[in-house]
C-alpha positions as CSV (number, residue, x, y, z in Angstrom):
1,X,-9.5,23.5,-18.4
2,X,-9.3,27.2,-16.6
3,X,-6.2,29.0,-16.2
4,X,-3.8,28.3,-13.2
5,X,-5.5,24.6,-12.9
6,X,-3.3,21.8,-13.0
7,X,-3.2,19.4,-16.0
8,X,-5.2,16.1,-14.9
9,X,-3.7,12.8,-15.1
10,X,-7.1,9.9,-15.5
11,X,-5.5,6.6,-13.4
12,X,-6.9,3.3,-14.9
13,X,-7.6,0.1,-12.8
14,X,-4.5,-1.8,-13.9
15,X,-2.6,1.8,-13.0
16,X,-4.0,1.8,-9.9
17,X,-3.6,-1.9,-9.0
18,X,0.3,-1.4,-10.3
19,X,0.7,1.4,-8.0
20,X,-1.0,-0.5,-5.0
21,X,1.9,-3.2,-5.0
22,X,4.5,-0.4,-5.6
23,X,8.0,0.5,-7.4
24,X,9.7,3.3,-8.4
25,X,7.6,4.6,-11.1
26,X,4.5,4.8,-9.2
27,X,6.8,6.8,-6.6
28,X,7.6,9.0,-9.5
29,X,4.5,9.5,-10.9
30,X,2.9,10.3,-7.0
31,X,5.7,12.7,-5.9
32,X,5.3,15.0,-8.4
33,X,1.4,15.0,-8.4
34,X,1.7,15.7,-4.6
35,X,4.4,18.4,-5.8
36,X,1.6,19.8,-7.5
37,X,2.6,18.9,-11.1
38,X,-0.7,17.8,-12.2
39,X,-4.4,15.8,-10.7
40,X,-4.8,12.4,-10.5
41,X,-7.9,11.7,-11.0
42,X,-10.0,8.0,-11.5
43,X,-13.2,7.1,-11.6
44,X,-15.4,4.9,-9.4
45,X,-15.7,2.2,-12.4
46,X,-11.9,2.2,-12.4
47,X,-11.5,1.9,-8.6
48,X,-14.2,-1.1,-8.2
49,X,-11.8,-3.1,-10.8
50,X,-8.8,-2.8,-8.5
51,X,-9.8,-3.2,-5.3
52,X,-11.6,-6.0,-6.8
53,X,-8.2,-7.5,-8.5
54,X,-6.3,-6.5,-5.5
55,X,-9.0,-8.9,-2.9
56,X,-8.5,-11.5,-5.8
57,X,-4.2,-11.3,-6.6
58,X,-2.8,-9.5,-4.0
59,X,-4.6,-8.6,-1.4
60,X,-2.1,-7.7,1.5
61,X,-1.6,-4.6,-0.8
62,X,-4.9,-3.1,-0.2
63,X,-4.1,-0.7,2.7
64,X,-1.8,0.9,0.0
65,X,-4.6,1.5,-2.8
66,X,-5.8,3.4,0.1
67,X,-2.6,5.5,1.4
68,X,-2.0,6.0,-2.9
69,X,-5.8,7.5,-3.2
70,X,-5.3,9.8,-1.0
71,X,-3.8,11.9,-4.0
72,X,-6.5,10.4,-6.1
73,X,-9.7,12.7,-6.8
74,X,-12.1,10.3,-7.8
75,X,-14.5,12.4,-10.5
76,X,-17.7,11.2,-12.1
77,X,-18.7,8.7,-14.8
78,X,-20.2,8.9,-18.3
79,X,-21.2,8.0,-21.0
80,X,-19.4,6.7,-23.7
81,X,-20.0,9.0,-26.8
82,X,-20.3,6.8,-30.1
83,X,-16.8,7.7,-31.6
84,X,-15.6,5.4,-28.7
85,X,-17.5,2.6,-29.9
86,X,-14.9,1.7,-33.0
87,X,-11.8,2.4,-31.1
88,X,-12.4,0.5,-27.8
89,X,-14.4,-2.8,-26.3
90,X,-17.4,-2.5,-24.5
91,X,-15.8,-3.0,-21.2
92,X,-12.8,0.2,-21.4
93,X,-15.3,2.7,-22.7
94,X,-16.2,3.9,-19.3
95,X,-12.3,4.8,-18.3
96,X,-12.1,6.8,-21.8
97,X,-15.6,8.4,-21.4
98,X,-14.7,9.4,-17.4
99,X,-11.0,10.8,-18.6
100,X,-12.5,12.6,-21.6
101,X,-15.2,14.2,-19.5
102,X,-13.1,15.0,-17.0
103,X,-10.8,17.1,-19.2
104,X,-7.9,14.8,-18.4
105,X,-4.7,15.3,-20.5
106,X,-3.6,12.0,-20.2
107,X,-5.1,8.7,-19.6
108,X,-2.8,6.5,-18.1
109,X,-2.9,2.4,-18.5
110,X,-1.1,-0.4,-18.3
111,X,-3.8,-2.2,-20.8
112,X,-1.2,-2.1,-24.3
113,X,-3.8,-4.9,-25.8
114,X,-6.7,-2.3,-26.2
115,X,-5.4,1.0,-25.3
116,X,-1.9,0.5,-27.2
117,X,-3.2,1.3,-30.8
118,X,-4.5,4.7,-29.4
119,X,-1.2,5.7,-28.2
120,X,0.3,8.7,-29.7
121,X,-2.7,10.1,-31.7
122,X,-3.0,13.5,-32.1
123,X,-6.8,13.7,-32.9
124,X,-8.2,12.1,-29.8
125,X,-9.2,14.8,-26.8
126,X,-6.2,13.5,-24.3
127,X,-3.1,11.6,-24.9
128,X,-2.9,8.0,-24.2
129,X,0.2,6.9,-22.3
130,X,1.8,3.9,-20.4
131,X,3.0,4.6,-16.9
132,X,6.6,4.6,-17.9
133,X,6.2,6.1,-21.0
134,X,4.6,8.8,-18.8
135,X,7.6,9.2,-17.0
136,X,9.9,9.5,-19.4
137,X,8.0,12.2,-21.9
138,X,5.3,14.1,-19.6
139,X,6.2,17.5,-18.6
140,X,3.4,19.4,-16.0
């Protein structure tokens, strides 16, 4: 990451299907990104699974995944590099592969089943945080 660039923040599809129905944390988490605190960023991949959960669970909230990804710079995929294979399933290697390539700092989730056990880990490339958790400890 170059100097005077702002730290990135990697949004998962749970974190961006939370966000789409709303709350206070989500409010948190967007105001200071717009303040220019630090990127959200998301992948395609990531943005098919919630709009997709969205049509399926709620969709009357689908005209606010799109207000909420207007601060949302969606950046490429990629591959999953084989260090990922023993720490994740098949099916959430894309969202770490996409936040590690994108030099993210943190990758944010709501998924505690397969993400949780990575939280907190000092030898993987970002930091692996829940959105309150976020909150409370992340400082741009």
């Amino acid at each position: 990451m170059g100097a005077g660039l702002r730290p990135r923040v990697f949004l998962d599809a749970n974190v961006l299907f939370s966000a789409s129905v709303g709350g206070p944390v989500w409010d948190a988490i967007w105001s200071v990104a717009d303040a220019g605190g630090y990127e959200l960023v998301s992948s395609p991949f990531a943005l098919v699974e919630a709009r997709e959960n969205l049509k399926r669970k709620r969709p009357e909230t689908l005209g606010a995944l799109s207000k909420r990804l207007r601060s949302v710079r969606l950046v490429p995929e990629a591959e999953p590099e084989p260090w990922m294979t023993k720490l994740l399933p098949e099916k959430d290697r894309p969202i770490l592969a996409a936040a590690t390539a994108a030099v993210c700092r943190v990758l944010l989730t709501g998924d505690t089943r397969h993400f949780g056990r990575l939280t907190g880990r000092d030898d993987l490339p970002l930091r692996i945080l829940t959105p309150a958790r976020f909150v409370r400890a992340f400082r741009p």
